[in-house]
DOLUMPA-747952 format. One record per residue: chain; z, y negated, x of N, C-alpha, C, CB in turn. Coordinates in pm, whole numbers. Glycine has a CB too. Example, Ala and Ser with C-alpha at 12.3 -4.5 7.8 and 13.67 -1.06 7.14 Angstrom:
REM residues 2
(atom A,(780,569,1319),(780,450,1230),(780,330,1320),(905,447,1131));
(atom A,(708,225,1285),(714,106,1367),(787,-3,1290),(572,60,1408));
END
This chain:
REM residues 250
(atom A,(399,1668,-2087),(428,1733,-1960),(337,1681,-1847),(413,1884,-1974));
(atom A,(192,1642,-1873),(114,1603,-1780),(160,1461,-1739),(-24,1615,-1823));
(atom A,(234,1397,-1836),(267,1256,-1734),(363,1239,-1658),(287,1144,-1793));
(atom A,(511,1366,-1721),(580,1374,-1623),(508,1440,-1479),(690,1441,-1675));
(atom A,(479,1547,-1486),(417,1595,-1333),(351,1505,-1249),(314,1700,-1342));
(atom A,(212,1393,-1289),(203,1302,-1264),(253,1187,-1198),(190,1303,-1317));
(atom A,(421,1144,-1240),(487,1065,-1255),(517,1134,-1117),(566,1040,-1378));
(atom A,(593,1274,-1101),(665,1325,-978),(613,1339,-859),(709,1433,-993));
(atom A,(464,1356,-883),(350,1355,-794),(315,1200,-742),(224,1421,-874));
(atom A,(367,1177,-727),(364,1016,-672),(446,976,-579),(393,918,-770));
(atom A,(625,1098,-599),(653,1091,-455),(619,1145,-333),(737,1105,-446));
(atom A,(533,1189,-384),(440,1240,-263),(358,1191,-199),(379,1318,-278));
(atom A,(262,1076,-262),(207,1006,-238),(204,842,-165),(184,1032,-314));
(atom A,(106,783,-135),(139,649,-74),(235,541,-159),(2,580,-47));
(atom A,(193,563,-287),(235,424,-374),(384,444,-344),(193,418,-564));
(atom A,(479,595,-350),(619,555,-369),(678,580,-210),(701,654,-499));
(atom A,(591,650,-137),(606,704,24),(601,556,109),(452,827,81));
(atom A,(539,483,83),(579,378,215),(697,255,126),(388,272,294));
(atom A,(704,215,12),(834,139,-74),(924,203,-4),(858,159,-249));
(atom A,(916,363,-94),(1086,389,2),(1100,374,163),(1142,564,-14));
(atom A,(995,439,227),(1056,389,412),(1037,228,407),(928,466,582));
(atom A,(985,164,311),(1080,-33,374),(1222,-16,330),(1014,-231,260));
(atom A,(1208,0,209),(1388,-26,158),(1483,53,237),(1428,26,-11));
(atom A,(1440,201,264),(1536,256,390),(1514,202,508),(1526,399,420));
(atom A,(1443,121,595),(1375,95,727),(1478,-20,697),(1188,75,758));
(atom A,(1477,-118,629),(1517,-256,628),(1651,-284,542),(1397,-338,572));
(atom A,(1688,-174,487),(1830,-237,405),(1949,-32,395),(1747,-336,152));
(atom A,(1874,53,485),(1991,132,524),(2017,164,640),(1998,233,474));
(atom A,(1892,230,680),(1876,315,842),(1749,297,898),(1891,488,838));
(atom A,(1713,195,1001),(1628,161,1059),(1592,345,1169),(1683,-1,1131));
(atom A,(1672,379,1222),(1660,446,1305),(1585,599,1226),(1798,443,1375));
(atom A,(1672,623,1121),(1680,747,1052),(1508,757,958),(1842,740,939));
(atom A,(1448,587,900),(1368,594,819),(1249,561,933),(1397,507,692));
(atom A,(1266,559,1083),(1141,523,1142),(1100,634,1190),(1140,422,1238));
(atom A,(1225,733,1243),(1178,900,1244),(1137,977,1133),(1282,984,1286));
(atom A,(1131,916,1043),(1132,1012,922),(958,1005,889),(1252,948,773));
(atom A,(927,847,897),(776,802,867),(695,873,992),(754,615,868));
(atom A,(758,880,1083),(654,933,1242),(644,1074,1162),(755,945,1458));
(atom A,(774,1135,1143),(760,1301,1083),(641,1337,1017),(867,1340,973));
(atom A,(659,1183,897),(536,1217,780),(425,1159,849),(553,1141,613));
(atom A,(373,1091,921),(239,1068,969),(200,1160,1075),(224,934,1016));
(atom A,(270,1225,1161),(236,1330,1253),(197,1458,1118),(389,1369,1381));
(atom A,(302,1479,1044),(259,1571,929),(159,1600,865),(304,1555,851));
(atom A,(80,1491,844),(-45,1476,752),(-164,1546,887),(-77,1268,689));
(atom A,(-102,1520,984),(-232,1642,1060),(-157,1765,1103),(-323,1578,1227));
(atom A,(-86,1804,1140),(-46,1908,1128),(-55,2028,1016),(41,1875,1148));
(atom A,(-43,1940,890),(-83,2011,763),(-241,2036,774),(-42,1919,626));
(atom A,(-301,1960,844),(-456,1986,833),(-440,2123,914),(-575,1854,909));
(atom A,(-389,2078,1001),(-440,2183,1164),(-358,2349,1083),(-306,2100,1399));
(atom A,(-255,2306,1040),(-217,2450,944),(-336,2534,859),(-107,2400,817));
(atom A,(-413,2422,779),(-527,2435,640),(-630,2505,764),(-602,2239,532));
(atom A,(-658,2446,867),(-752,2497,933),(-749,2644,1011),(-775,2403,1009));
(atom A,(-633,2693,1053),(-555,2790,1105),(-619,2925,917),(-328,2706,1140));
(atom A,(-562,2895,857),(-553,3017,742),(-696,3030,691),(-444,2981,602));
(atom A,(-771,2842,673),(-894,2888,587),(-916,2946,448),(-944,2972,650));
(atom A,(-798,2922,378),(-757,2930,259),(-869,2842,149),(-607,2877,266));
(atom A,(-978,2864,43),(-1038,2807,24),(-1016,2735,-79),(-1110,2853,37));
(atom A,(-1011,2577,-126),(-941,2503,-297),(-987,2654,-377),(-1062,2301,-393));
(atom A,(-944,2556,-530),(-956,2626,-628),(-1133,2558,-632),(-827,2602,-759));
(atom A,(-1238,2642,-703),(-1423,2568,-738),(-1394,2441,-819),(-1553,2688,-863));
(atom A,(-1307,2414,-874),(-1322,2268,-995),(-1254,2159,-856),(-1172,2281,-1205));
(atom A,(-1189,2230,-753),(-1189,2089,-643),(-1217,2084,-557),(-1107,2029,-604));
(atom A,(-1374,2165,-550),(-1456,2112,-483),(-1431,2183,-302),(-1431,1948,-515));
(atom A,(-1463,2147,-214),(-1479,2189,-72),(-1317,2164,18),(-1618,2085,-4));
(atom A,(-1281,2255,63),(-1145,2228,156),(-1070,2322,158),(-1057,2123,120));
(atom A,(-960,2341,210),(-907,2455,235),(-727,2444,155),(-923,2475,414));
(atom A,(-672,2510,60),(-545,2521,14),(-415,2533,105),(-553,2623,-61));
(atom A,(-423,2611,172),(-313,2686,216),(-250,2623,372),(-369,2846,224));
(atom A,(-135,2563,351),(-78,2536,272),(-90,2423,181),(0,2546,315));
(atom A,(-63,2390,55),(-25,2256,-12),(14,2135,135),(137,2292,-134));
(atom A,(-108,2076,138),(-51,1933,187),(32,1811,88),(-180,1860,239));
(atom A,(-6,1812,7),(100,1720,-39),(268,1758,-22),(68,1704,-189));
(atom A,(227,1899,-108),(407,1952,-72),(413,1956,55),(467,2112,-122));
(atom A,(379,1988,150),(417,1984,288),(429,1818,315),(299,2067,388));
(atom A,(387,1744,282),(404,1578,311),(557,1579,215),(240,1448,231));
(atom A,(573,1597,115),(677,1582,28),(772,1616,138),(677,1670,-111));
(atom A,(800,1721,146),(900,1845,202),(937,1735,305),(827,2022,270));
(atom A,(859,1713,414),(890,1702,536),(947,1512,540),(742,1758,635));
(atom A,(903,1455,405),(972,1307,412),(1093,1324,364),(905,1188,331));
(atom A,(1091,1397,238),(1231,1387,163),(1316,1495,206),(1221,1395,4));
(atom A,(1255,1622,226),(1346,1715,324),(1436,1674,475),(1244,1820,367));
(atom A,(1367,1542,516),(1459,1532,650),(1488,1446,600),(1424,1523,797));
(atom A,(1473,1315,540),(1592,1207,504),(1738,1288,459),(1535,1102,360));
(atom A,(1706,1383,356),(1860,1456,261),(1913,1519,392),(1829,1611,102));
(atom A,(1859,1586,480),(1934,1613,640),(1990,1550,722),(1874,1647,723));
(atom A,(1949,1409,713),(1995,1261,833),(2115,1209,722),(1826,1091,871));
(atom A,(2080,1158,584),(2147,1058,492),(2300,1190,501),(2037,1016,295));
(atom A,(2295,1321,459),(2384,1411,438),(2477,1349,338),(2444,1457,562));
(atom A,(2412,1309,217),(2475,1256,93),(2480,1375,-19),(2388,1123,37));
(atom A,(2583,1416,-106),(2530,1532,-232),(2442,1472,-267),(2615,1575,-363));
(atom A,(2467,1381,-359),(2442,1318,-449),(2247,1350,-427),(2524,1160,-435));
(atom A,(2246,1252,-256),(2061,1186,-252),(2003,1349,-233),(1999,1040,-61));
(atom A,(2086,1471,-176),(2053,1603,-129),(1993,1672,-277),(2199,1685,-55));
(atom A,(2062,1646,-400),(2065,1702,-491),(1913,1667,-599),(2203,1670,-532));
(atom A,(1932,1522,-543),(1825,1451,-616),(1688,1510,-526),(1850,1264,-613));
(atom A,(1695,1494,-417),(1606,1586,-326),(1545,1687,-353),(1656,1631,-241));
(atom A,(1633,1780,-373),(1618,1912,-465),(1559,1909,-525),(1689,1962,-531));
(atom A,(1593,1799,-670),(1479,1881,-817),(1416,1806,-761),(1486,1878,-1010));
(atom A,(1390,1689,-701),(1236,1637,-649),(1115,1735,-669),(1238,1609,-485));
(atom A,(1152,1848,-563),(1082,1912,-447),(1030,1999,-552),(1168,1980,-308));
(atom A,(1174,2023,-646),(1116,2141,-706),(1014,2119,-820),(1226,2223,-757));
(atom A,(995,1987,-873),(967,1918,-956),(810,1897,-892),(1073,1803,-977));
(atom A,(826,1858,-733),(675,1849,-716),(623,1962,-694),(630,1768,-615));
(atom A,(675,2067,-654),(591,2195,-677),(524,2225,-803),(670,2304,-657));
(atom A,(655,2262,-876),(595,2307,-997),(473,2165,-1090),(752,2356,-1097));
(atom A,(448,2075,-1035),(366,2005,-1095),(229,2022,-1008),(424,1866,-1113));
(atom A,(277,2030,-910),(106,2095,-822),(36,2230,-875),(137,2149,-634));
(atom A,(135,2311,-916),(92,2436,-936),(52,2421,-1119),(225,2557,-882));
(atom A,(97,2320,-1199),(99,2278,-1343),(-57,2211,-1376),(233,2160,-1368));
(atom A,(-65,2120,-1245),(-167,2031,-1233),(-280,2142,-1182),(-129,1899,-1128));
(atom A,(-319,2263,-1171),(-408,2353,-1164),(-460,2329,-996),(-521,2333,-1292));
(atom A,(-384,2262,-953),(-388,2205,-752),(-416,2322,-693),(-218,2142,-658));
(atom A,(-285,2375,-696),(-245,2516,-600),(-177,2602,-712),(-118,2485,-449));
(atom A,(-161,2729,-619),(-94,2858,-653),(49,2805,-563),(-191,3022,-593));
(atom A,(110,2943,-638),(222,2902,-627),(268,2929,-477),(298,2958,-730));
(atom A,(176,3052,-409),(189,3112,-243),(197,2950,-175),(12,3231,-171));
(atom A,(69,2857,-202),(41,2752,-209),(145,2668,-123),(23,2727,-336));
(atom A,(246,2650,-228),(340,2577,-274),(454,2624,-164),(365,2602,-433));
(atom A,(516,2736,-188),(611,2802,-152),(596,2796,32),(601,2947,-233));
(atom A,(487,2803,100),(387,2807,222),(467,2692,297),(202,2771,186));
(atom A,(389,2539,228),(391,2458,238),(546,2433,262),(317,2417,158));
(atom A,(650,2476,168),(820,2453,203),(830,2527,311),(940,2505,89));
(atom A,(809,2649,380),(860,2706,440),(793,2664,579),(864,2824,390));
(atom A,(676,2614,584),(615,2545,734),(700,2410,740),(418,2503,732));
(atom A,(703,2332,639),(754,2211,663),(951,2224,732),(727,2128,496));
(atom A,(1000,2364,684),(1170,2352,736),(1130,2425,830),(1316,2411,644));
(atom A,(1062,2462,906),(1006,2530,1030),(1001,2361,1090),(829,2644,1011));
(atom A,(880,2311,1054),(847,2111,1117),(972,2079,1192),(835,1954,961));
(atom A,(1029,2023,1011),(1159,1944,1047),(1286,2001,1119),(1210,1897,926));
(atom A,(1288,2114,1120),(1411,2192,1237),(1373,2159,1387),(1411,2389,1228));
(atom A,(1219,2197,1399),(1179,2204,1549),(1132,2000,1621),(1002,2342,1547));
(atom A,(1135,1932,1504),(1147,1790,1541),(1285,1725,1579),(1095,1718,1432));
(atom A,(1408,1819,1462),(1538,1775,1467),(1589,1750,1639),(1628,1893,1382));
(atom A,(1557,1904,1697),(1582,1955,1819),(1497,1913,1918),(1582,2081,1815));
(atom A,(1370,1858,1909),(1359,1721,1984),(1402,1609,1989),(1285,1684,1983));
(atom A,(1428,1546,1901),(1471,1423,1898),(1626,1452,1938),(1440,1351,1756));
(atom A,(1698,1569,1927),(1817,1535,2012),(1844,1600,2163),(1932,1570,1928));
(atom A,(1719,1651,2173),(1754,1708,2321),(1690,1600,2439),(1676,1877,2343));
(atom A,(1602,1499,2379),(1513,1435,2456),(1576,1270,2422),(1342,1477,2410));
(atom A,(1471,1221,2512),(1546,1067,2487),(1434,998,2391),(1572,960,2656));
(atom A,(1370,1088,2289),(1287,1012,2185),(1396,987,2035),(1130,1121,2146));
(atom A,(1494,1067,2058),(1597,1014,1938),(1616,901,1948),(1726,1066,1927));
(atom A,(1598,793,2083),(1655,639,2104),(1536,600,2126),(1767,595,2224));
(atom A,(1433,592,2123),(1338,541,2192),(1231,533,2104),(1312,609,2306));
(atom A,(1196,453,1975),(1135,414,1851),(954,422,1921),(1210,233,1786));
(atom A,(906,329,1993),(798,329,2095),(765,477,2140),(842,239,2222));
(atom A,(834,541,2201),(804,654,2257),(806,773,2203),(862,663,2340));
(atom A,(851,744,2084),(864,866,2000),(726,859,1908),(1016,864,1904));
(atom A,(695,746,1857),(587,733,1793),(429,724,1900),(622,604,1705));
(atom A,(457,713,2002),(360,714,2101),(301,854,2105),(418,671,2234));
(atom A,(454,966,2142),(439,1095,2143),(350,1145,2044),(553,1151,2135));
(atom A,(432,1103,1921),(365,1157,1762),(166,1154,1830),(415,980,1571));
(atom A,(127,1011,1834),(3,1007,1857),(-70,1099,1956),(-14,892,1885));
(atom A,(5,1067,2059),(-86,1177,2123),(-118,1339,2111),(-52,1170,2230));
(atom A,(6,1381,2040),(-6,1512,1958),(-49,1509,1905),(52,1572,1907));
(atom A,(-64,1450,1794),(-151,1438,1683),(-314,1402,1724),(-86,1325,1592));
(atom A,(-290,1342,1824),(-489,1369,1902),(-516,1491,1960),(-542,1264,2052));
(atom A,(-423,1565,2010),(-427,1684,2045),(-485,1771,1949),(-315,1720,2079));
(atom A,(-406,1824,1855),(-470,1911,1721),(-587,1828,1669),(-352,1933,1583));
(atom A,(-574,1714,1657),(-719,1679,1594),(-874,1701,1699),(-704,1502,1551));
(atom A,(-848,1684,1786),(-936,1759,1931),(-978,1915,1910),(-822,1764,2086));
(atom A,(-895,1986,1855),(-890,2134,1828),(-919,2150,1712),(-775,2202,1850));
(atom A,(-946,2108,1606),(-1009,2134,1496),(-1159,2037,1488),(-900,2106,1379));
(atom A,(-1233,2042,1337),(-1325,1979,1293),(-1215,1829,1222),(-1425,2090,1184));
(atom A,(-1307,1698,1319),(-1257,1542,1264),(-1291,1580,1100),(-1372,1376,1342));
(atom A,(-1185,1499,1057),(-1179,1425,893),(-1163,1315,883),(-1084,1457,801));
(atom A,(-1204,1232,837),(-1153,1046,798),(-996,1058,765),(-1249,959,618));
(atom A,(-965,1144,690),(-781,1125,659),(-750,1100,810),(-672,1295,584));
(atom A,(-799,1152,896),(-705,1154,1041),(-716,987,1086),(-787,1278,1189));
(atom A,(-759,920,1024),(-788,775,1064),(-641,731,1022),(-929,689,978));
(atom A,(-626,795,921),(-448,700,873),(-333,663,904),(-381,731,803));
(atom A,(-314,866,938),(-214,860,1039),(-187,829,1236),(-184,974,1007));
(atom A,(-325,835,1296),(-361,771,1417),(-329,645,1435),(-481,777,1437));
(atom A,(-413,552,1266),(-432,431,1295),(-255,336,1289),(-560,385,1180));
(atom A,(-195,432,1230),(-29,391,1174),(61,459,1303),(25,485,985));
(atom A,(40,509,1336),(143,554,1487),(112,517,1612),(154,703,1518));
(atom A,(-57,436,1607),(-87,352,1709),(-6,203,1677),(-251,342,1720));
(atom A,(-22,215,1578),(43,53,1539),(167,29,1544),(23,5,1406));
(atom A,(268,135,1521),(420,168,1525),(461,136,1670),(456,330,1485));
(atom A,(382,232,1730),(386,212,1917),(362,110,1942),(294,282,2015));
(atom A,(258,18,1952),(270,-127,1984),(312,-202,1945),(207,-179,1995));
(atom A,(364,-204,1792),(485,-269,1764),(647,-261,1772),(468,-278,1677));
(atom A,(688,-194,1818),(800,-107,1871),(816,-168,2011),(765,62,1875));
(atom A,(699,-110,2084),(682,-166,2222),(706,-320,2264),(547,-138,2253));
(atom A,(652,-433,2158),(669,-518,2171),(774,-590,2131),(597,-539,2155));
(atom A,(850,-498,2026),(947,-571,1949),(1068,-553,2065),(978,-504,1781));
(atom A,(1080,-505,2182),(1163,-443,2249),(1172,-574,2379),(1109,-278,2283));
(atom A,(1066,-650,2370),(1071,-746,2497),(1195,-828,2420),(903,-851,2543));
(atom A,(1284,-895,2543),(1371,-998,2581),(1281,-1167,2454),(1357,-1009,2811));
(atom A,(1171,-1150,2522),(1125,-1286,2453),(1109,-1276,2303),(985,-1337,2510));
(atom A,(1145,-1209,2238),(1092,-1189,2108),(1245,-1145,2024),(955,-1058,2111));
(atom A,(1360,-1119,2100),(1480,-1092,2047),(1513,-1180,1998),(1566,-1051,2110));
(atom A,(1500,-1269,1930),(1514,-1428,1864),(1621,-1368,1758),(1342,-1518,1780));
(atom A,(1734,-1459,1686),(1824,-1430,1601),(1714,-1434,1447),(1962,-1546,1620));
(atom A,(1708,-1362,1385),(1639,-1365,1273),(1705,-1310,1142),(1527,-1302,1302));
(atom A,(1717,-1371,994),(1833,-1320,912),(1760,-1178,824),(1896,-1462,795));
(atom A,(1794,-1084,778),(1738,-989,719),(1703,-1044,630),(1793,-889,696));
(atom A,(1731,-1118,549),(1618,-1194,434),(1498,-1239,430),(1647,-1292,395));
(atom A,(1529,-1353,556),(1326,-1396,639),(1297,-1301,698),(1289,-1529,774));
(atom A,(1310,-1195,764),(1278,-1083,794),(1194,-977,716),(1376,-1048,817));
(atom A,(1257,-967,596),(1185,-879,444),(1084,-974,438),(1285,-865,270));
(atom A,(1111,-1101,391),(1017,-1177,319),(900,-1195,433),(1084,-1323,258));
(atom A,(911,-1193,514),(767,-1199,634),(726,-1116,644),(766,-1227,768));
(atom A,(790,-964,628),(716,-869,621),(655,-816,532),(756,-807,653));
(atom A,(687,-829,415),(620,-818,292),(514,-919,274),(714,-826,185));
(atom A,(531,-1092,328),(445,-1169,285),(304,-1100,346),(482,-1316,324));
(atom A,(339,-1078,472),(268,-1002,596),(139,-885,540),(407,-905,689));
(atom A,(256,-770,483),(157,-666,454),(116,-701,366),(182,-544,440));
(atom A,(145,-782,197),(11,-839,90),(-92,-885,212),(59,-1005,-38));
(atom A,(-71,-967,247),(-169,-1028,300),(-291,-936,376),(-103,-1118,385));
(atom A,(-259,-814,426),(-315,-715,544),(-391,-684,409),(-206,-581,650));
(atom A,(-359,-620,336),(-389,-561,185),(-516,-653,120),(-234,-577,75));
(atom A,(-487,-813,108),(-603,-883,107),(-724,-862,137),(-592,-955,153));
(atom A,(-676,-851,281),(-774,-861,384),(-839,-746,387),(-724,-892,510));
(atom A,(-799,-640,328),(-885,-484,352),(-1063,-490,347),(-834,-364,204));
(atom A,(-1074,-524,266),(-1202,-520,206),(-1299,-601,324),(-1196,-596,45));
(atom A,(-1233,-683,403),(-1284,-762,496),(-1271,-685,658),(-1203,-903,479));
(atom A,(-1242,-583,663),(-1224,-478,805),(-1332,-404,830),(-1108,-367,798));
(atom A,(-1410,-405,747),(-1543,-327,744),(-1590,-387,863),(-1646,-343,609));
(atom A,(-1593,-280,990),(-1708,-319,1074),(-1767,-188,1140),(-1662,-428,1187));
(atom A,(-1894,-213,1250),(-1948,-44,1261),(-1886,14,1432),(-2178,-37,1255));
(atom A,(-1770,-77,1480),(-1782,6,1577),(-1608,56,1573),(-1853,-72,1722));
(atom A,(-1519,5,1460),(-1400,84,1437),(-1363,175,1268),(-1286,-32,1469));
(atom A,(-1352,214,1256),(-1309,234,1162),(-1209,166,1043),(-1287,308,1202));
(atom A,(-1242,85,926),(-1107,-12,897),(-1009,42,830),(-1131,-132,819));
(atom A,(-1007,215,765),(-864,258,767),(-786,285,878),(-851,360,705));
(atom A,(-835,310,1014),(-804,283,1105),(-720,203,1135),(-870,273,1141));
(atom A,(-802,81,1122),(-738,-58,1167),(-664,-139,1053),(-855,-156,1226));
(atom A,(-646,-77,885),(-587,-127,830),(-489,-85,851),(-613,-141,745));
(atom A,(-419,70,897),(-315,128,904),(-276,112,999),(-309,227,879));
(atom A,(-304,40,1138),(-258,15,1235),(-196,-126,1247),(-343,46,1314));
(atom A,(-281,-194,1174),(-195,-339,1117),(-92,-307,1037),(-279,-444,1025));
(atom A,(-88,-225,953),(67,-172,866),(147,-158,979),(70,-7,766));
(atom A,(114,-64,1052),(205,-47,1123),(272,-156,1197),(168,34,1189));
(atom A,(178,-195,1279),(227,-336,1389),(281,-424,1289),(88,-431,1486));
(atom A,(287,-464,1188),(316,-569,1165),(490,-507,1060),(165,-655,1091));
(atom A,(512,-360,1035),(628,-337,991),(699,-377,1094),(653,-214,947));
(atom A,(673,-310,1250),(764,-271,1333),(821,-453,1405),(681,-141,1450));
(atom A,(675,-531,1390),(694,-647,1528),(629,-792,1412),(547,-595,1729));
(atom A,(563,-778,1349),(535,-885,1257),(642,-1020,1232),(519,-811,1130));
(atom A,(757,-986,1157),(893,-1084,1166),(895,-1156,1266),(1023,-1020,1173));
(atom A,(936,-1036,1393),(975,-1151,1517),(860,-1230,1535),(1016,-1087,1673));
(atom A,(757,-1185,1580),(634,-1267,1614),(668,-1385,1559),(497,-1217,1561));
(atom A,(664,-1385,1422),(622,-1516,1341),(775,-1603,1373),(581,-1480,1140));
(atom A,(908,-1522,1369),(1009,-1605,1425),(1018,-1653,1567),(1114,-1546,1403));
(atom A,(977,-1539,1627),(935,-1594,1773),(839,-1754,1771),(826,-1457,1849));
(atom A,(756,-1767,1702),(559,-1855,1685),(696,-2016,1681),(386,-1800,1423));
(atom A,(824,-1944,1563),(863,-2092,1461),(945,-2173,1552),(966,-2063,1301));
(atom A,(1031,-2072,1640),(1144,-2112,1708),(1118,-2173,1847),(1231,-2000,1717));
(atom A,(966,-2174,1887),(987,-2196,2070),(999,-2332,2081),(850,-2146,2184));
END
């Protein structure tokens, strides 16, 4: 039982959370999987600024921080809860489902959280994703990839201004700064170059190994390098390709 929970607890996490937004970003719904990643990176502080709001204290075996609600399930909820809302497939809705329910009950299995915990965490996150839905269609950030992720940031500096800083907040800052300037740039006339979705994947993937390389080498004292590693993720999902097709073609 502990390896399945394990196993499910991973879509929650980075290793299976950024795979799936490429393969949806690049081979279904560019539009649907770039709102969905802003959702989950604005999320990851919001869930703080929630934890900080209740003051809910872990369980003593993990140590210093606050429970309530479950951030992971609230990260879960709010990636895979609004894709099954945009995709409106049974089938991916269903699979959605025991996901969710699957990562609960393994948070609460895994001795993480209680189950209030758990349950918290679903019910803030369809609160999130309703009140994001109804921005993105009342405003012109439903079309506007740059400006929507721009927004994300500066909200997300907002609540982090109003609480006590954490290093996690480096991740999602450093990845919705990078979205925005790559977005931003991918949008100029000079950089619209014809490019095939094949060299496209393959530059972007060659791209991020390579960023990944390089981690260990970002260490410096006047930025932060999860910061700046997640801001290179970013820039280089959104604008990386063209660049380099832009560099091949002039």
């Amino acid at each position: 039982m502990d390896d399945i929970c394990n196993f499910l607890l991973l879509f929650a996490k980075e290793a299976v959370l950024i795979p799936m937004f490429l393969l949806g970003y690049f081979f279904y719904n560019r539009k649907i999987f770039f709102q969905a990643i802003v959702l989950l990176l604005l999320g990851l502080i919001v869930a703080a600024f929630t934890k900080q709001l209740f003051k809910v204290p872990l369980m003593p075996h993990l140590g210093e921080g606050w429970s309530f609600p479950s951030g992971h399930m609230f990260a879960a909820c709010t990636f895979w809860g609004f894709l099954a809302l945009e995709i409106r497939d049974k089938i991916f809705s269903a699979f959605v489902s025991i996901l969710l329910v699957g990562i609960g009950f393994s948070l609460i299995h895994g001795n993480y959280h209680v189950l209030i915990d758990v349950l918290a965490a679903a019910v803030f996150s369809v609160i999130y994703i309703i009140l994001y839905r109804l921005l993105l269609r009342s405003t012109r950030l439903g079309h506007n990839n740059a400006l929507l992720s721009f927004c994300a940031f500066l909200f997300g500096g907002l609540l982090i201004y109003l609480m006590p800083f954490k290093p996690i907040f480096y991740l999602p800052m450093g990845a919705l700064l990078g979205l925005t300037v790559g977005c931003a740039l991918s949008q100029l006339p000079y950089f619209n170059k014809p490019i095939s979705l094949f060299v496209e994947v393959l530059l972007c993937l060659g791209g991020l190994i390579l960023i990944y390389c390089l981690a260990p080498f970002l260490t410096n004292p006047m930025i932060s390098h999860v910061f700046l590693l997640y801001f290179l993720i970013g820039f280089w999902i959104t604008f990386g390709s063209k660049l380099i097709n832009t560099l091949i073609k002039r």
